[in-house]
N, C-alpha and C positions, 0 to 999 in steps of 0.2 A: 599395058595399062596397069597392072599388078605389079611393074617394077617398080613403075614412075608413083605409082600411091606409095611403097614401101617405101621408094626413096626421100620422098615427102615427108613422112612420118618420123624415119633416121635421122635427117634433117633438122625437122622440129624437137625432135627430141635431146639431138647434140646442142641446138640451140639455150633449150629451156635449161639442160645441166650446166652449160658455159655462162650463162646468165645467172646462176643460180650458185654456182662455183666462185664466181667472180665477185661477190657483191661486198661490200666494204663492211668490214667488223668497227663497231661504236669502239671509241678510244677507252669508254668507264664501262667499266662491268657492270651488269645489270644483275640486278637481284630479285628475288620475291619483295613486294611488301610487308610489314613488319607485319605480326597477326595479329588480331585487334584481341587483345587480352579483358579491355573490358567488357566482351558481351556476356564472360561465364559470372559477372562479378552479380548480387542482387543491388537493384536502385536503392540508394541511400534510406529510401525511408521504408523497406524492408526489411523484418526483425532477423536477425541473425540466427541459422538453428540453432536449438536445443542443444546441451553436450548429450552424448551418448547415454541412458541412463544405466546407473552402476549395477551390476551383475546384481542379482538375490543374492543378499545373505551378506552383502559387502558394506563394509564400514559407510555411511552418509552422514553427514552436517545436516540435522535436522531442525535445529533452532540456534536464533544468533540473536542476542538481546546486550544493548546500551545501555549503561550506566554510572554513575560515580562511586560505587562501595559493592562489594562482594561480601556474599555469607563464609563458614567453613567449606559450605559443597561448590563451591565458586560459581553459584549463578549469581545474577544483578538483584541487590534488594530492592532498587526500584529502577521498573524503564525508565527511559529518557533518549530524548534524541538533541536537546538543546543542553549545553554545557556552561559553565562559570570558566571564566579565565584560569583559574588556579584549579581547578577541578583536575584529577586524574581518572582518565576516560577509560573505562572498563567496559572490556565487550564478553562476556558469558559466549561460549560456544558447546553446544551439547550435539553428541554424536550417536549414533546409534547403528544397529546391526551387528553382525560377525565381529569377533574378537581376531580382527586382521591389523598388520600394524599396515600405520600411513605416515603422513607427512601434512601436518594443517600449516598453512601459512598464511600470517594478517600482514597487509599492506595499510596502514595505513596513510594518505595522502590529502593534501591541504589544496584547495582552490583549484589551480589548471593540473592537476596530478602531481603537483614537489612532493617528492617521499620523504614523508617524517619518521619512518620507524618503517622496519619489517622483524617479526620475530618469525622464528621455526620452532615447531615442537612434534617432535614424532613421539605417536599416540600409538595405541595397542588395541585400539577398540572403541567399544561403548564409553562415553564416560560426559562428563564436563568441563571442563579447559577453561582456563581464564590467561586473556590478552590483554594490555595495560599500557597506558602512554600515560607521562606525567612529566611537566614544563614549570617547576617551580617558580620559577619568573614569570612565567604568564605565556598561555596562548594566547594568539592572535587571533582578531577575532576575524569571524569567518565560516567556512563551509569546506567540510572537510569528506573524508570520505574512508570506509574500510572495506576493504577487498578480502574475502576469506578464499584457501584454495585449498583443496584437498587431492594430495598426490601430483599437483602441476596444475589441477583443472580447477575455476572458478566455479565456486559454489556459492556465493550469496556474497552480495554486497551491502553496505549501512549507510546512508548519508546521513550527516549531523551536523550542528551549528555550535560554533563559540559564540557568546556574547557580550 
């Protein structure tokens, strides 16, 4: 009886591997599915973090002001965020902390983002800066936009109107 079970089992067993040996390979390779990338994303109407805030003691953009005319110490004699066609748009940028050098960059861009201008001014520190566009013929009128960046990273933006 103990043959005839074992051999039963030999049996089933040579079967199940012949069966299982045999079986037809799919002519396309099969793959994983793609990984779904956007579960790590936030829902659109989730605010984006914060940048990292800058080390103590480290150069920051602490005020950003609009305007048409600058003093000797290049801030704005008077705010504004709506312009004149012929007006040349002054943005006053004043920095503060460590006497570390950086790199401030003004974008500024017209309606769906057209870059109308970007200057570079590497800075050494504390101080006040002055950024300038000017269109003798005339802006267009419109809504525009200035992007400040300090070292690569986005530090303050300005929206303003031509009219």
């Amino acid at each position: 009886m103990t043959s005839s079970l074992s051999r039963a089992i030999t049996i089933a067993l040579f079967a199940t591997l012949a069966v299982a040996g045999c079986k037809k390979k799919d002519a396309t390779p099969t793959t994983a599915p793609a990984a779904d990338t956007t579960a790590s994303l936030p829902p659109a109407s989730t605010p984006l973090p914060a940048p990292p805030a800058p080390a103590a003691g480290a150069t920051t953009v602490s005020g950003v002001e609009l305007g048409n005319a600058v003093g000797a110490d290049n801030r704005v004699t008077t705010a504004m965020t709506t312009f004149g066609a012929r007006d040349t748009i002054h943005a006053s940028v004043t920095t503060t902390g460590a006497a570390t050098p950086g790199k401030l960059i003004a974008r500024w861009t017209f309606q769906d983002g057209q870059e109308v201008k970007r200057d570079t001014l590497d800075i050494s520190g504390p101080g006040t800066y002055d950024f300038h566009i000017a269109k003798p013929d005339g802006w267009p009128v419109g809504r525009y936009k200035l992007e400040l960046s300090l070292d690569g990273n986005v530090v303050q933006t300005r929206d303003f109107e031509v009219r």
